[in-house]
KELODREN-373565 format. One record per residue: x, y, z of N, C-alpha, C in turn. Coordinates in steps of 0.02 Angstrom, whole numbers, padded with zeros to 5 digits, always signed. Atoms other than C-alpha are relative to their C-alpha. Layout:
! residues N
XYZXYZXYZ;...
This chain:
! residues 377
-00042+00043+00041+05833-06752-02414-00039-00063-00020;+00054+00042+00031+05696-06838-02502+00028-00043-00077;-00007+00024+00059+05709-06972-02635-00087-00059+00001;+00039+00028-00022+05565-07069-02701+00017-00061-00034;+00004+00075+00009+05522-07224-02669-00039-00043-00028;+00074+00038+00048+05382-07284-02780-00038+00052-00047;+00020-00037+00055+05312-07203-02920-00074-00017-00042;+00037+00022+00049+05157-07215-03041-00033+00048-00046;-00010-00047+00055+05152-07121-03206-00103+00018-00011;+00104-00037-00003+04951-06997-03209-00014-00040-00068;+00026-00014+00079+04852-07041-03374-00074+00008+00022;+00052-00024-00020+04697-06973-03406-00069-00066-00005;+00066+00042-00009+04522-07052-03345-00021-00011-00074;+00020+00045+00072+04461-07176-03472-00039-00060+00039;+00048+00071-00007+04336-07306-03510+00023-00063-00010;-00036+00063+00026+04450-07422-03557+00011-00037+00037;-00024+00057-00065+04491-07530-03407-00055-00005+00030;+00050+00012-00027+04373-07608-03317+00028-00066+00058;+00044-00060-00035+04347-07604-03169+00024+00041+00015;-00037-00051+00011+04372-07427-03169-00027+00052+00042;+00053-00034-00028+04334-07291-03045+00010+00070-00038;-00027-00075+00013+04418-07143-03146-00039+00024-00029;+00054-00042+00040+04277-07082-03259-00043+00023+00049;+00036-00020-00045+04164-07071-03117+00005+00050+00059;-00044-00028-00046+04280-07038-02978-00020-00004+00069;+00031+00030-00083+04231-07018-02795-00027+00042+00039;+00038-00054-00009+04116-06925-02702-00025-00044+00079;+00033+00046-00064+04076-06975-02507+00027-00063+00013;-00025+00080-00011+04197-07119-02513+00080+00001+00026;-00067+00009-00028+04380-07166-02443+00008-00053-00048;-00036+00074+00050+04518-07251-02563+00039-00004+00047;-00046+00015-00032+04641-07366-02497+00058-00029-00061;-00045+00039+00065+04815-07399-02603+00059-00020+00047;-00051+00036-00058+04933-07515-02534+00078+00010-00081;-00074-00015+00034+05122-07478-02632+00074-00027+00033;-00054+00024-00017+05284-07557-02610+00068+00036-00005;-00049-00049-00019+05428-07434-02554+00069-00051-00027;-00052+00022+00017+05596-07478-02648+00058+00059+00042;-00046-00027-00044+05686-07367-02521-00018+00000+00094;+00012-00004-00065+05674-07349-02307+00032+00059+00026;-00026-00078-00013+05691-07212-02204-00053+00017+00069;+00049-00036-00053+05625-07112-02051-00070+00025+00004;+00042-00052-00010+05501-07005-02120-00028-00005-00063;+00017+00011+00095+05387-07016-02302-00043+00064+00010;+00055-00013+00044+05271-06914-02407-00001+00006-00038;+00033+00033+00042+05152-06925-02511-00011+00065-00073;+00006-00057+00052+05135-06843-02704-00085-00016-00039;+00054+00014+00036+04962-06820-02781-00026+00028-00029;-00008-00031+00054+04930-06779-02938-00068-00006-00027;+00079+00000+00021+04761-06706-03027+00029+00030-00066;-00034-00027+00066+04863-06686-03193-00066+00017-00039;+00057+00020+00056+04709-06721-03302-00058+00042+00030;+00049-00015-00036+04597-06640-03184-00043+00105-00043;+00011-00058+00052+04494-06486-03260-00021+00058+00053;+00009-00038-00068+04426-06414-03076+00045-00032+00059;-00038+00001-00019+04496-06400-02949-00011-00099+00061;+00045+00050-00033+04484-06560-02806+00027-00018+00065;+00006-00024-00078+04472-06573-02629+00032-00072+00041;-00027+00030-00048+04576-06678-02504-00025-00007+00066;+00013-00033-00080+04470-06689-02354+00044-00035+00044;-00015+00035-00066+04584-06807-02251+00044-00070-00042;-00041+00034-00010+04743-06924-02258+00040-00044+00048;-00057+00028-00050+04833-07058-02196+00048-00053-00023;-00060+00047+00022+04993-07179-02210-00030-00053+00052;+00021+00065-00063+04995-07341-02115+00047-00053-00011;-00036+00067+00027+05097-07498-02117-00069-00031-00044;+00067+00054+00039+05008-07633-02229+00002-00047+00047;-00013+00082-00025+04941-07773-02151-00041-00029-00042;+00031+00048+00036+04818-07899-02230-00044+00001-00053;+00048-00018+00054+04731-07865-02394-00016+00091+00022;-00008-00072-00007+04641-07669-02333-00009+00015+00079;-00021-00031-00077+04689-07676-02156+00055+00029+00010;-00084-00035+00004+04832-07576-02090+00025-00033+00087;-00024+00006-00043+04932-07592-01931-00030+00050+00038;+00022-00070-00055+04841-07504-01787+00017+00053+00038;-00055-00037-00036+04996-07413-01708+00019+00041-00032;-00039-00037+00064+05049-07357-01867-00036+00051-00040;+00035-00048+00019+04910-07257-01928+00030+00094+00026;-00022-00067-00008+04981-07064-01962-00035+00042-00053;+00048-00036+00015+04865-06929-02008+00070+00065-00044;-00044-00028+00030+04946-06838-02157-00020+00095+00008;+00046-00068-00015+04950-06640-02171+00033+00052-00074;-00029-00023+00057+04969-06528-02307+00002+00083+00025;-00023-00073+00013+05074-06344-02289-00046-00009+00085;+00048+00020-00084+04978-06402-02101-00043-00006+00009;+00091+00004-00031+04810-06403-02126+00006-00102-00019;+00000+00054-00014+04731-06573-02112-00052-00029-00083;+00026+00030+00083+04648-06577-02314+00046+00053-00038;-00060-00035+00061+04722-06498-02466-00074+00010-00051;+00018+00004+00051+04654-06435-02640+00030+00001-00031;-00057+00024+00054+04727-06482-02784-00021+00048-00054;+00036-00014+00064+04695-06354-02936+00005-00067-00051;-00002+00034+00049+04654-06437-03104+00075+00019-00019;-00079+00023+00028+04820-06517-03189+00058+00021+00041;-00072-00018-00036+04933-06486-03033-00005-00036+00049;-00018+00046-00063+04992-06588-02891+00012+00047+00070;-00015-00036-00072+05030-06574-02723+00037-00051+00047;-00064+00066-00029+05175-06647-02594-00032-00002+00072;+00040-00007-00060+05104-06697-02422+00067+00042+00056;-00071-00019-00046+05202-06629-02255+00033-00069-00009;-00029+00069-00029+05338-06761-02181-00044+00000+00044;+00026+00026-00048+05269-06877-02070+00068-00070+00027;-00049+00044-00065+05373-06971-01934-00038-00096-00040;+00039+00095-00011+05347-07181-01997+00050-00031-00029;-00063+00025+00045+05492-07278-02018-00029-00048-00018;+00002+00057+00034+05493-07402-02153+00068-00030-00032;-00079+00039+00044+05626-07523-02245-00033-00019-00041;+00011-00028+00085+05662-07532-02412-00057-00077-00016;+00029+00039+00023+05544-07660-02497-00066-00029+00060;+00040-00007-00018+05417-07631-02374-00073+00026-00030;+00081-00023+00057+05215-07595-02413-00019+00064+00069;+00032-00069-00058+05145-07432-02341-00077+00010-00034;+00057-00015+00031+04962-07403-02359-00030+00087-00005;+00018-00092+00014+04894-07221-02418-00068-00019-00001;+00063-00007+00003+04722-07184-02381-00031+00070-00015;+00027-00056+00012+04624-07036-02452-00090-00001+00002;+00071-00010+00017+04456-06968-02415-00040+00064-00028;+00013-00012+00064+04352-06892-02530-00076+00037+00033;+00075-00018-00052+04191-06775-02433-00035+00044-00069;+00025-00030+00047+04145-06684-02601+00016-00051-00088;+00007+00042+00073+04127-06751-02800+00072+00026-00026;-00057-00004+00046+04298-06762-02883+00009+00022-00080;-00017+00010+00068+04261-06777-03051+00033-00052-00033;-00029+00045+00040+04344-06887-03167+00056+00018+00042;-00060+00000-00060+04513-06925-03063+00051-00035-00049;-00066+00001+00040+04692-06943-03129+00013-00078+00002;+00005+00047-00025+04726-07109-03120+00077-00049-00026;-00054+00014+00035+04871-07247-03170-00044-00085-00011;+00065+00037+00001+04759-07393-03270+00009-00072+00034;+00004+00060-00014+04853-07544-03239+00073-00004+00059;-00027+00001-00054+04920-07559-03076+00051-00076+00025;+00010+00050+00000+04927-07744-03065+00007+00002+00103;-00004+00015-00084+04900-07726-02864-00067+00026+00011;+00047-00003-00005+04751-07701-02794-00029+00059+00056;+00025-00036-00031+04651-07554-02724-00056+00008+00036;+00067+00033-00023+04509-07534-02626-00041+00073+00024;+00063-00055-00003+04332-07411-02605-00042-00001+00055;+00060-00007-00049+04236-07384-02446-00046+00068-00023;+00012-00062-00021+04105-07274-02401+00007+00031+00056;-00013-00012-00051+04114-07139-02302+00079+00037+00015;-00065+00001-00026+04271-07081-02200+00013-00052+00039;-00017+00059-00032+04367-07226-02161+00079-00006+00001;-00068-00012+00001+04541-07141-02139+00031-00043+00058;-00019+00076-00071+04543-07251-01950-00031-00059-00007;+00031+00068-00008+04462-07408-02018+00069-00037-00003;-00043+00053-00013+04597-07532-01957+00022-00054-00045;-00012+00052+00030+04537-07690-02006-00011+00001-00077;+00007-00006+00082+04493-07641-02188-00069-00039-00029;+00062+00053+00027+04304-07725-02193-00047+00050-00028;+00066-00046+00021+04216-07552-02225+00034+00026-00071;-00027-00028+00046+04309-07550-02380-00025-00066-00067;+00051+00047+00032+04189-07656-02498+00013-00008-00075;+00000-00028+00061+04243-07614-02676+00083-00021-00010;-00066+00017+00011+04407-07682-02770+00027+00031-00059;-00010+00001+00056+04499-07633-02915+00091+00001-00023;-00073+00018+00024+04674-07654-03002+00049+00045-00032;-00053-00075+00021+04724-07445-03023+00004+00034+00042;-00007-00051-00065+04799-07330-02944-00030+00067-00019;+00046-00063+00026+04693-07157-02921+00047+00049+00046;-00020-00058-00023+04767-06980-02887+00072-00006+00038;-00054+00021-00029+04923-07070-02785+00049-00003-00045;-00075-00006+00038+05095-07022-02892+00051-00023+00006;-00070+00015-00035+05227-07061-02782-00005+00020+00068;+00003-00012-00054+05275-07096-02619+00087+00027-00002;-00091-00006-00019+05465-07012-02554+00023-00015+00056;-00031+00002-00064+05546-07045-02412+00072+00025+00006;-00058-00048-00022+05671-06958-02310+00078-00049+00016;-00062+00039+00019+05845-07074-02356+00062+00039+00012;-00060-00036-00016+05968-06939-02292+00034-00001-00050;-00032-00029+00087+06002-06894-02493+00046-00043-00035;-00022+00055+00034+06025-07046-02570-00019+00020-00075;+00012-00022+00070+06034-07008-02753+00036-00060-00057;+00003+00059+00045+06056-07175-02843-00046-00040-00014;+00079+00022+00001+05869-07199-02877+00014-00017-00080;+00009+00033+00093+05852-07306-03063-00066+00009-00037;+00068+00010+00012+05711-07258-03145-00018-00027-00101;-00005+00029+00053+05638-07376-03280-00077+00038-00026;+00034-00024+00040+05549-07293-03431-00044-00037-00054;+00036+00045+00059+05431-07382-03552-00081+00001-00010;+00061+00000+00023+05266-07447-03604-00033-00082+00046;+00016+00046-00070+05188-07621-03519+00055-00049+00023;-00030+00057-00012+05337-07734-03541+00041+00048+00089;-00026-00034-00076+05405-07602-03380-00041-00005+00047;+00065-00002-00051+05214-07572-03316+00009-00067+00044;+00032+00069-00031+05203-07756-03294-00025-00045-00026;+00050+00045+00045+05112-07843-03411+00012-00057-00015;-00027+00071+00013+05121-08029-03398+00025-00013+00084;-00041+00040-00058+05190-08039-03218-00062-00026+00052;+00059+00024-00036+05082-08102-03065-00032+00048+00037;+00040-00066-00020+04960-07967-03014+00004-00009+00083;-00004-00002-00086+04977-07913-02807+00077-00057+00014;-00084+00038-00035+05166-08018-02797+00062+00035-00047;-00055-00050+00031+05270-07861-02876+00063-00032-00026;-00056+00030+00047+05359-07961-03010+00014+00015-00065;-00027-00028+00058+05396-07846-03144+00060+00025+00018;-00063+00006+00001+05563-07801-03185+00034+00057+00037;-00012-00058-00035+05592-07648-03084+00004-00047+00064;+00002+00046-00054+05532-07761-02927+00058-00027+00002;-00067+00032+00009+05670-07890-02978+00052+00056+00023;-00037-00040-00011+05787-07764-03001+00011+00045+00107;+00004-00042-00074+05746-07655-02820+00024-00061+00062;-00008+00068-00016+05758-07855-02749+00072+00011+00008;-00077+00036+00034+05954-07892-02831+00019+00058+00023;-00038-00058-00009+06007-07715-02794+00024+00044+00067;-00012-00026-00067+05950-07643-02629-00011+00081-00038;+00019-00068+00014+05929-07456-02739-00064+00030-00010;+00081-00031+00013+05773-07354-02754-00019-00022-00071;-00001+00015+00047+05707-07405-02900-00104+00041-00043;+00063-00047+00012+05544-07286-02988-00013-00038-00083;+00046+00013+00081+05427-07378-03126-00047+00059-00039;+00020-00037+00050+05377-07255-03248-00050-00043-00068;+00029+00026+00068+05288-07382-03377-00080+00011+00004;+00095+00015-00004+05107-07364-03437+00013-00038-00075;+00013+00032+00055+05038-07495-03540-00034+00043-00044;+00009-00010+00051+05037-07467-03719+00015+00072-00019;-00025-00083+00003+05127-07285-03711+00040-00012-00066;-00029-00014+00090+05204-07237-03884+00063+00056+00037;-00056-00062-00001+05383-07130-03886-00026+00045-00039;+00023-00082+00049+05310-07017-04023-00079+00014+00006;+00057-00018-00003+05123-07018-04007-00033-00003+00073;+00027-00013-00073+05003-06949-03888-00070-00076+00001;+00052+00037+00014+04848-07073-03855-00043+00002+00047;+00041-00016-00075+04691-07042-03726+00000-00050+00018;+00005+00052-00045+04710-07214-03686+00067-00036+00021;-00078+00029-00012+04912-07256-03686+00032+00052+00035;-00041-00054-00055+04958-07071-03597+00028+00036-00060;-00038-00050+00024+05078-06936-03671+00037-00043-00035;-00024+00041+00000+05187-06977-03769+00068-00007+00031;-00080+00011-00037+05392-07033-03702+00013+00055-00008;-00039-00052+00010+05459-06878-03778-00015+00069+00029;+00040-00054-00041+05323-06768-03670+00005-00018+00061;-00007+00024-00075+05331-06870-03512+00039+00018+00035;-00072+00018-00033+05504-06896-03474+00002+00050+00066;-00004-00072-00045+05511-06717-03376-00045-00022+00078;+00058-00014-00056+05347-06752-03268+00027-00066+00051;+00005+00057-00032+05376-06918-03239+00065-00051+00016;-00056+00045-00023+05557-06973-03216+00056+00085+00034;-00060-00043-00005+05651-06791-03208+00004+00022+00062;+00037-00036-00072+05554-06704-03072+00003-00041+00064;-00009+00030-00046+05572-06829-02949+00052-00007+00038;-00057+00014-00025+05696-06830-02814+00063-00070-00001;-00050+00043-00001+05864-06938-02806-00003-00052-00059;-00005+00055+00053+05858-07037-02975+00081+00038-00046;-00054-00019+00042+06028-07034-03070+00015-00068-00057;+00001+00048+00043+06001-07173-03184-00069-00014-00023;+00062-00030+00062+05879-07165-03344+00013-00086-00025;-00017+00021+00045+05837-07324-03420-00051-00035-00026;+00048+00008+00047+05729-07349-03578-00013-00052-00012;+00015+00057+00064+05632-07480-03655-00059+00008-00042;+00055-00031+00051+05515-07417-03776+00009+00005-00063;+00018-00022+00076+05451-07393-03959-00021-00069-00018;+00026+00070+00035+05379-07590-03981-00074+00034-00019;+00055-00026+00023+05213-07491-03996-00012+00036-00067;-00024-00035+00044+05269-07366-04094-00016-00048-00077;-00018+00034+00040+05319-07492-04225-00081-00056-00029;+00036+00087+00003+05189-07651-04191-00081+00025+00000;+00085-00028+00018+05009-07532-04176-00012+00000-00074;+00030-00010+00073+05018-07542-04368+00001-00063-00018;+00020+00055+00023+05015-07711-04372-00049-00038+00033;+00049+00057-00045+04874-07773-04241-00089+00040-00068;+00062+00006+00032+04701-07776-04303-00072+00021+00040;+00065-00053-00065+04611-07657-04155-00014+00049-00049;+00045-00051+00041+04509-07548-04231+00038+00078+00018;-00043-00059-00006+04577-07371-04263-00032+00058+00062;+00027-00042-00054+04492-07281-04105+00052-00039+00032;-00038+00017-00051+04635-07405-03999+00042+00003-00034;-00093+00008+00035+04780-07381-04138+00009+00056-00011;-00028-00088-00017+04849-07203-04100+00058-00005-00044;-00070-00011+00029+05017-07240-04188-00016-00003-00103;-00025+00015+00068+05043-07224-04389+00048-00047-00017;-00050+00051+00022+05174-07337-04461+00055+00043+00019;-00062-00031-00017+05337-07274-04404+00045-00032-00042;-00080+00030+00048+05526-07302-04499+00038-00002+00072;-00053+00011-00072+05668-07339-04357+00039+00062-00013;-00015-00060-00029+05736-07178-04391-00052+00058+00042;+00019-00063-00026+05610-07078-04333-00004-00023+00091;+00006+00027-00086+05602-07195-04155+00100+00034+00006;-00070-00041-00023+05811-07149-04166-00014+00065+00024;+00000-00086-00029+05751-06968-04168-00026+00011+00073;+00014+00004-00079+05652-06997-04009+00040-00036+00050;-00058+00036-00036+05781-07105-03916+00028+00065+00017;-00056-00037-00018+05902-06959-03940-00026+00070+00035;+00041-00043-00049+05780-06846-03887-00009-00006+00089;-00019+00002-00072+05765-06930-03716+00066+00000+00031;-00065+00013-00022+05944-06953-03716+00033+00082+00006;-00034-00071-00036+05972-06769-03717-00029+00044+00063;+00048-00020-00055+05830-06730-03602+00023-00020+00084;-00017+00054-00063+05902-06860-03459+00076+00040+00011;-00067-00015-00023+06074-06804-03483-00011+00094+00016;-00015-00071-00006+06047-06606-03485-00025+00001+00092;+00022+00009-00059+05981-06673-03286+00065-00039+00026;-00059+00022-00057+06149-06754-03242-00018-00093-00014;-00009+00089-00022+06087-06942-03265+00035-00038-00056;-00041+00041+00031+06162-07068-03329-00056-00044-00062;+00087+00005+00017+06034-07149-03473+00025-00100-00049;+00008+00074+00028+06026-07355-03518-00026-00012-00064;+00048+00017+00059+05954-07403-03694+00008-00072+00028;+00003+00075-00003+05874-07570-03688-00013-00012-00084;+00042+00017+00086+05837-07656-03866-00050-00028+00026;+00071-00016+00016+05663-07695-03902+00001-00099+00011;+00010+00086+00010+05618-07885-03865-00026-00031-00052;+00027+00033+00041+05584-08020-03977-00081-00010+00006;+00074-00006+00013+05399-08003-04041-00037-00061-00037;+00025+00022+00065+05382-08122-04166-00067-00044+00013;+00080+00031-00024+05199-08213-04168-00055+00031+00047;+00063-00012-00064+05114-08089-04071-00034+00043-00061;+00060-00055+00053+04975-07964-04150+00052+00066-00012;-00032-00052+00038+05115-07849-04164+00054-00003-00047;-00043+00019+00044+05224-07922-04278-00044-00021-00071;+00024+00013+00099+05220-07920-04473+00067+00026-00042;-00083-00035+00026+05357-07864-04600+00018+00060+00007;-00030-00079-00008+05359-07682-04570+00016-00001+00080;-00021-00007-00052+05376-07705-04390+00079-00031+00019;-00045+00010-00012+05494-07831-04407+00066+00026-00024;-00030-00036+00046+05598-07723-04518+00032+00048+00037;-00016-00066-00022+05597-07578-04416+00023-00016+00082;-00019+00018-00085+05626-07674-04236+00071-00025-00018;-00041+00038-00003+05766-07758-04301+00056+00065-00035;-00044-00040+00015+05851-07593-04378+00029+00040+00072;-00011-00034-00081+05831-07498-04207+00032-00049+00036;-00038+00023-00058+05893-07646-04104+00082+00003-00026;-00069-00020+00029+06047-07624-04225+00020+00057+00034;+00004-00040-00011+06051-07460-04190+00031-00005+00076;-00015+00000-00064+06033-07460-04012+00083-00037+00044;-00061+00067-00027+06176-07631-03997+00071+00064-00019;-00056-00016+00092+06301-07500-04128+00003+00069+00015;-00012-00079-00002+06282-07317-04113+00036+00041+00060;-00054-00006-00033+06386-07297-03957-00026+00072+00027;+00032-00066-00029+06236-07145-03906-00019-00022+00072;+00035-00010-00072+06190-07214-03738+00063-00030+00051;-00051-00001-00062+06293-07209-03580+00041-00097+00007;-00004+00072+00005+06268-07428-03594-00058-00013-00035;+00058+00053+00040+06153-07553-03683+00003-00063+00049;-00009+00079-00020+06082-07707-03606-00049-00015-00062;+00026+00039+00069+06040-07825-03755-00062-00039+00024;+00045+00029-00021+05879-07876-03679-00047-00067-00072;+00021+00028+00067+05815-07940-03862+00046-00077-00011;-00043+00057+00002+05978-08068-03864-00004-00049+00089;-00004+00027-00094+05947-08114-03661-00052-00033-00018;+00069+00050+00004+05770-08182-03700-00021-00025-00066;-00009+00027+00055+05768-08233-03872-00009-00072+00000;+00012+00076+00006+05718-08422-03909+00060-00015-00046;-00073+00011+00015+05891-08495-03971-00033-00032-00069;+00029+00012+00057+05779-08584-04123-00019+00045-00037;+00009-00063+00045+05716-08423-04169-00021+00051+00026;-00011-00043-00044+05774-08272-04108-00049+00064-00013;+00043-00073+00015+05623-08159-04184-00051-00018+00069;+00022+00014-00048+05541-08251-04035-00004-00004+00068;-00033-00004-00063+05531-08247-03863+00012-00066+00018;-00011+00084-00019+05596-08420-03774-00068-00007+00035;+00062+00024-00032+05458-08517-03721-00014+00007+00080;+00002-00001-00097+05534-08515-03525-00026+00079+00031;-00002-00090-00024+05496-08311-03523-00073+00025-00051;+00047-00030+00015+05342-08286-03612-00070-00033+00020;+00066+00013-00036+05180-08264-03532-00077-00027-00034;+00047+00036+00031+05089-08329-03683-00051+00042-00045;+00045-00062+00070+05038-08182-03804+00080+00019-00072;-00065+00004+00046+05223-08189-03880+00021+00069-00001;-00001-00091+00000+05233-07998-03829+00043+00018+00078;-00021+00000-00054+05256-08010-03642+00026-00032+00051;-00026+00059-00042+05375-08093-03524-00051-00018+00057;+00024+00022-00077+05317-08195-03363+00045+00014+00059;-00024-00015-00040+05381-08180-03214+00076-00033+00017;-00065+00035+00010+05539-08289-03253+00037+00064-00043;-00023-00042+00030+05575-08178-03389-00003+00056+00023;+00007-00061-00050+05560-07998-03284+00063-00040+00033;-00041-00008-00032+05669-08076-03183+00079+00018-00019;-00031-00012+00045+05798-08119-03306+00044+00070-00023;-00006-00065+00015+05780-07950-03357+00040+00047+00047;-00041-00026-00071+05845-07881-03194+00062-00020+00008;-00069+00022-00022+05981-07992-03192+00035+00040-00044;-00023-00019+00057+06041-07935-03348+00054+00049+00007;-00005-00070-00003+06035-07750-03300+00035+00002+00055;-00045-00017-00069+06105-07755-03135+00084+00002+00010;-00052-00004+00033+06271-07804-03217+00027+00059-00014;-00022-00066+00031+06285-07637-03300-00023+00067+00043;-00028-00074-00042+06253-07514-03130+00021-00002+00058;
């Protein structure tokens, strides 16, 4: 009676982030990822995913741990994971794998550390780019390094680690939020889990599963933004145990990639009209519901002054948030667009909630955001 408790959506290895271990990958080394459990429970494991992966790739050795200080763990707490019982796993290319249970109680908004080691060459490794928490690279096997000093190497993604579940005696009111970075994170304080999911898991006490990758598109695919929404949804919010609440905030990409001025190798999207983002909305909205959940539309936040705003964007953001406020297709609406809005001018975000690109809230605003929503489950 598994639900999970932390989540992070695969995309494929890319050069684009820096510092990055996914193009390379890992060969003779131990990762350490420290994750923050929005549920508690007796017993966890672990999901790990080689979506992207083209061979197959080798698990020599796992472990969980409490977190303690940057990449140390708790010395008591160290539990040696096992897969189907053996003590490594292989993963074919583009398929995952669920670890056994393991005995480690945790509470909800606790950090559990996952360690994986790595005795053969991976390949390019699945990865999730912008984590905003911090991971870490030894060499070696360093599945019992304690204090965390043989772990020399830092970086700010998560690799091959999907989701953690834990055993909640079938709690099935897990919220899982869907989007692009304003969900990932983008703008909040990196390593103090203050994006709006956080908030939310905070105010609520429910499981709560982030699904966002920065700069994901609802209709287009992109090797550097992921699948797109209308391909995901399944892998990455459906399949997961105990979630009964869906809720969107997506298509500012969609819309606003035709107005920045990145060169067309980073602008995956065409110009879109707000019907064709309706057509994808209703697309997830039948996808979520033919699974029993319940599914949130958010409207699209105020953009105005950032690199993605111009008249066709604003044209087409401001028909959809109609849309979304009006069409009476989603289970609820939170008016996130009217919640953070600058009261002088509402194509804007207020000055108290934006992190200073006019695109992404701060950590005031995320919170905000939470409050909002928590209202409506």
């Amino acid at each position: 009676m598994f639900t999970t408790a932390w989540t992070a959506s695969p995309q494929l290895p890319s050069e684009g982030f820096t510092p990055n271990w996914s193009r390379e990958g890992f060969w003779r080394q131990s990762l350490r990822q420290v994750v923050r459990l929005t549920a508690g429970g007796p017993r966890l494991r672990v999901r790990l995913s080689h979506t992207y992966g083209t061979s197959p790739l080798r698990i020599a050795g796992a472990t969980v741990a409490r977190t303690g200080e940057g990449a140390a763990v708790e010395a008591d707490s160290v539990r040696r994971l096992t897969f189907e019982g053996a003590a490594h796993a292989e993963i074919p290319a583009r398929g995952l794998v669920v670890s056994d249970p393991v005995e480690l109680a945790l509470e909800s908004l606790e950090s559990v550390t996952v360690t994986l080691h790595f005795d053969t060459a991976t390949g390019p490794a699945t990865f999730h780019a912008q984590a905003f928490a911090t991971s870490y690279r030894g060499e070696g096997n360093r599945l019992d390094d304690i204090d965390g000093r043989g772990f020399g190497e830092t970086a700010e993604s998560w690799y091959v680690l999907s989701a953690v579940e834990v055993d909640t005696g079938g709690r099935k009111d897990a919220v899982a939020f869907f989007g692009d970075s304003l969900t990932d994170g983008f703008g909040s304080t990196p390593g103090a889990n203050r994006r709006w999911s956080d908030a939310l898991a905070e105010r609520t006490g429910r499981p709560v599963l982030n699904t966002g990758i920065g700069g994901n598109l609802l209709l287009n695919d992109s090797a550097w933004y992921g699948e797109k929404g209308v391909h995901r949804l399944g892998r990455d919010v459906l399949d997961h145990p105990g979630v009964d609440t869906l809720v969107v905030l997506q298509g500012l990409n969609d819309i606003g990639f035709s107005e920045t001025d990145e060169q067309p190798t980073y602008k995956p999207a065409p110009v879109l009209e707000a019907d064709e983002l309706i057509d994808g909305y209703r697309e997830l909205i039948r996808q979520a519901r033919a699974r029993g959940l319940r599914v949130i539309g958010s409207t699209l936040l105020p953009f105005g002054g950032s690199d993605h705003w111009g008249e066709h964007a604003a044209k087409a953001s401001h028909e959809v948030n109609e849309w979304i406020r009006g069409s009476g297709e989603w289970d609820a609406v939170v008016d996130l667009n009217r919640v953070l809005a600058d009261p002088g001018d509402p194509d804007r975000l207020h000055p108290a909630y934006d992190f200073g690109d006019h695109l992404h809230p701060n950590d005031s605003g995320y919170a905000v955001m939470a409050e909002v929503l928590a209202q409506l489950l």
